[in-house]
C-alpha positions in Angstrom: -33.4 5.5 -26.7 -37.3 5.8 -27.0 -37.0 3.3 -29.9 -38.4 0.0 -31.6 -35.3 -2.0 -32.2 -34.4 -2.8 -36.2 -38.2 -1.6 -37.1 -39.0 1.8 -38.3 -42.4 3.5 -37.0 -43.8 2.2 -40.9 -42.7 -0.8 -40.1 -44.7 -0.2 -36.7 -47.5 0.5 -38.8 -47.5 -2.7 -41.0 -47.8 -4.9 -38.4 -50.9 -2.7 -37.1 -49.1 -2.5 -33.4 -51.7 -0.6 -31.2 -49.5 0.0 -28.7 -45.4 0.3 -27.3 -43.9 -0.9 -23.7 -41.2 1.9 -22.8 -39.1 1.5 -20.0 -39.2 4.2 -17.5 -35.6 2.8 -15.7 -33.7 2.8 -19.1 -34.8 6.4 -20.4 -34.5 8.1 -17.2 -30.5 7.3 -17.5 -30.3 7.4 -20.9 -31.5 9.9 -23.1 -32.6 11.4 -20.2 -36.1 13.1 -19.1 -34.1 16.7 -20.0 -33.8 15.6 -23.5 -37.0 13.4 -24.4 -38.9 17.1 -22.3 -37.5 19.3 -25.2 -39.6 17.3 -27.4 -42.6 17.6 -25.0 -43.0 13.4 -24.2 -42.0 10.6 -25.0 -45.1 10.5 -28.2 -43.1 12.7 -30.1 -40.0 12.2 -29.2 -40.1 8.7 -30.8 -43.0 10.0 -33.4 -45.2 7.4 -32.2 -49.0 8.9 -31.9 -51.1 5.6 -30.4 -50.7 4.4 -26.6 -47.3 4.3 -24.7 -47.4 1.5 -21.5 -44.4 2.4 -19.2 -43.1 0.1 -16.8 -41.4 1.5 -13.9 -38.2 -0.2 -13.8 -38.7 -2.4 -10.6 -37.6 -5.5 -12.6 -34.2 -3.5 -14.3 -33.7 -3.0 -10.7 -34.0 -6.5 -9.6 -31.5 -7.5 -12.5 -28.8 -5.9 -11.1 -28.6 -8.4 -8.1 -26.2 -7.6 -5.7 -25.1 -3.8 -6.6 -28.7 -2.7 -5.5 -29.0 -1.5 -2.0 -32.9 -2.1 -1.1 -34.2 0.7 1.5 -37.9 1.0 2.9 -38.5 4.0 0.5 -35.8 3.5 -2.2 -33.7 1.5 -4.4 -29.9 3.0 -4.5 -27.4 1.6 -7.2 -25.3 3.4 -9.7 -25.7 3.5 -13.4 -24.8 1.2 -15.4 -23.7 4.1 -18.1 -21.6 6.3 -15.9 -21.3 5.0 -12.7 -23.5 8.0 -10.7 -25.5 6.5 -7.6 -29.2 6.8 -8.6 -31.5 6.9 -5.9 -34.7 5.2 -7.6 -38.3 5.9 -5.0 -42.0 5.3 -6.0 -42.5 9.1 -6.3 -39.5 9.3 -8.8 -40.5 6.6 -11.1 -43.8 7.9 -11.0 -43.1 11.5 -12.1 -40.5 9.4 -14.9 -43.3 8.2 -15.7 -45.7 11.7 -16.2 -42.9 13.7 -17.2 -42.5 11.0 -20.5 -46.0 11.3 -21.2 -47.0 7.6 -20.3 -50.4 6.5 -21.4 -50.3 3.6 -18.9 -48.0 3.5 -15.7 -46.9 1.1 -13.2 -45.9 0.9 -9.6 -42.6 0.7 -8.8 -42.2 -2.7 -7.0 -39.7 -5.3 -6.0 -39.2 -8.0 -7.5 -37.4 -11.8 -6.6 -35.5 -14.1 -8.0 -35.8 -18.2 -8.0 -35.4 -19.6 -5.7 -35.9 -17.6 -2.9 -37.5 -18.8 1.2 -41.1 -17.4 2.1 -40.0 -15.2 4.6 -37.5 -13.1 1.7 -40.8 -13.2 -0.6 -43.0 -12.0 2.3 -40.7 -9.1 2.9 -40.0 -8.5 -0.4 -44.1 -8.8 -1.4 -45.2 -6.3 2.2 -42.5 -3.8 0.7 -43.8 -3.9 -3.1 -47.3 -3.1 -1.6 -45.8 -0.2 0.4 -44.1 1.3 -2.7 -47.6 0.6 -4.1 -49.0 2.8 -1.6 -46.5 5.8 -2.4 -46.3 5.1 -6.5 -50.8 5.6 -6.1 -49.9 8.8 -4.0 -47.7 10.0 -6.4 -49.6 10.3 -9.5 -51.1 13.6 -9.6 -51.8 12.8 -13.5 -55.0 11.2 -15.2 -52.6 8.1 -16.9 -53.9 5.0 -15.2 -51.7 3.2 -13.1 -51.6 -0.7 -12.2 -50.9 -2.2 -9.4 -48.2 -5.4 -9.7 -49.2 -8.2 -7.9 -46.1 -10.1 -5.8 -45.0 -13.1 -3.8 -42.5 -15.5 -5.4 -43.9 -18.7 -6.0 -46.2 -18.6 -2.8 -49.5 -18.9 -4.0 -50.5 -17.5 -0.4 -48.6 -14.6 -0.9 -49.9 -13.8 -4.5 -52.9 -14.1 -2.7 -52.3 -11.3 0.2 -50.7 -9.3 -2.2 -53.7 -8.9 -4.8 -56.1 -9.0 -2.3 -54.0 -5.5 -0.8 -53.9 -3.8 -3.6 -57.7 -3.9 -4.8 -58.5 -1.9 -1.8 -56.2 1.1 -3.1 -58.8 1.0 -6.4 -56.1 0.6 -9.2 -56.8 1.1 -13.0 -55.7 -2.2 -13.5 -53.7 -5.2 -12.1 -50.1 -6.8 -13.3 -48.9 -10.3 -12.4 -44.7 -9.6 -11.7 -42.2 -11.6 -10.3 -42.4 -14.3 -13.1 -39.7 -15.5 -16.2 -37.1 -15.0 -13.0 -35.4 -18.0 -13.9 -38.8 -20.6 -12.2 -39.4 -23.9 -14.3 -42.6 -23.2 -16.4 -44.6 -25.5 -15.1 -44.6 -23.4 -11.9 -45.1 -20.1 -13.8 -48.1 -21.6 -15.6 -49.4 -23.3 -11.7 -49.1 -19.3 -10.2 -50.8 -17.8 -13.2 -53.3 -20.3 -13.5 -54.2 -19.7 -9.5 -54.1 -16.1 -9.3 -55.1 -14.5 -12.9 -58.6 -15.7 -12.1 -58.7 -14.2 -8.8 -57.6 -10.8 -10.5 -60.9 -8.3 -10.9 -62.3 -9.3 -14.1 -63.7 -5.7 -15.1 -60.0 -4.0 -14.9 -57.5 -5.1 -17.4 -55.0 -8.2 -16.1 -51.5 -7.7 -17.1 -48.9 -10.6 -17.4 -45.5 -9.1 -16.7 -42.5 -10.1 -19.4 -44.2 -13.0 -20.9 -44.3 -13.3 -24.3 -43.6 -16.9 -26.4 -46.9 -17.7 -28.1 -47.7 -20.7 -26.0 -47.1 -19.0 -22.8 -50.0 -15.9 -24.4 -52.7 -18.8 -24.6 -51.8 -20.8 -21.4 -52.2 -17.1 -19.9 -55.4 -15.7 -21.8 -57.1 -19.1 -20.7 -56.2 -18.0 -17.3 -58.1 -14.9 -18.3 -54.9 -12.8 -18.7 -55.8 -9.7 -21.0 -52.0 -8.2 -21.9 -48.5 -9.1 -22.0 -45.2 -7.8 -22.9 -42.0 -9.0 -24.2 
């Protein structure tokens, strides 16, 4: 509902947060862009004045396993609220994504679970970088937008996939696809592979990792911002 769960914005304050993940999935159902747009973005809505990150949903998405029907340009399933199909593209979860007033967007992307075989993570990576492709189109806005880098637990893949998505020039660069149920010594082996291979003058973003330990494993991997 565009809020901070059991904290008040001056409890916000107190802790000196600099900044609030929102998730672009969630609000689209429920409030709803019609009601967070009478209050002209998501900023006020929510009274928060410092930076908004918005993620694009890709990982809601993936946690609704098998009642998702994955397309080549969409992601159909039906609310979890009221039951209405949703059609979910790059291009909507983009404009979500302007119309809430995001400070910092992402791509909408697909996402696996553990385990999966290289070929599904291939797929599933090539079709992340297409949406990538459409989400970059999309955003007729100045908000920056990051690219999320993909491929399972297939440090070949992570590989391809990064090295695909620097050429489209993105503000900055997510590692997804991780805390999808892998053991953590193979979460901490991917990070530590790819993060430094991420462009060290755009910010590198480690997707829905959070636990202290796992923050300085990560930043010693040259990671710059987490969530969760």
């Amino acid at each position: 509902y565009g809020s901070v769960k059991s904290l008040s914005y001056e409890d916000l304050l107190r802790c000196e947060c600099e900044i609030i993940l929102c998730n672009a999935y969630h609000l689209m159902l429920r409030p709803g862009l019609d009601v967070i747009s009478k209050s002209e973005g998501l900023h006020k809505f929510m009274n928060w004045e410092k930076p908004i990150l918005t993620d694009s949903g890709g990982y809601q998405v993936f946690s609704l396993g098998n009642n998702v029907k994955i397309k080549k340009d969409a992601a159909i399933f039906k609310s979890p609220y009221n039951g209405d199909e949703v059609i979910m593209t790059p291009e909507r979860s983009i404009k979500t994504q302007i119309a809430l007033g995001s400070d910092i967007m992402m791509i909408f992307d697909e996402c696996t679970p553990y385990p999966v075989t290289k070929d599904k993570a291939n797929l599933s990576m090539n079709l992340s970088l297409q949406w990538a492709k459409l989400s970059k189109k999309a955003n007729n806005s100045k908000s920056p937008l990051f690219g999320i880098v993909q491929g399972g637990m297939y440090k070949d893949l992570r590989e391809e996939s990064l090295s695909n998505l620097t050429k489209h020039d993105f503000d900055g660069y997510a590692l997804g696809g991780l805390s999808v149920g892998e053991p953590s010594d193979i979460r901490n082996d991917i990070v530590s592979h790819i993060a430094p291979k991420m462009p060290s003058e755009s910010p590198r973003y480690l997707m829905g990792i959070g636990k202290p330990l796992d923050i300085i494993y990560a930043v010693a991997a040259g990671i710059d911002m987490f969530d969760c």
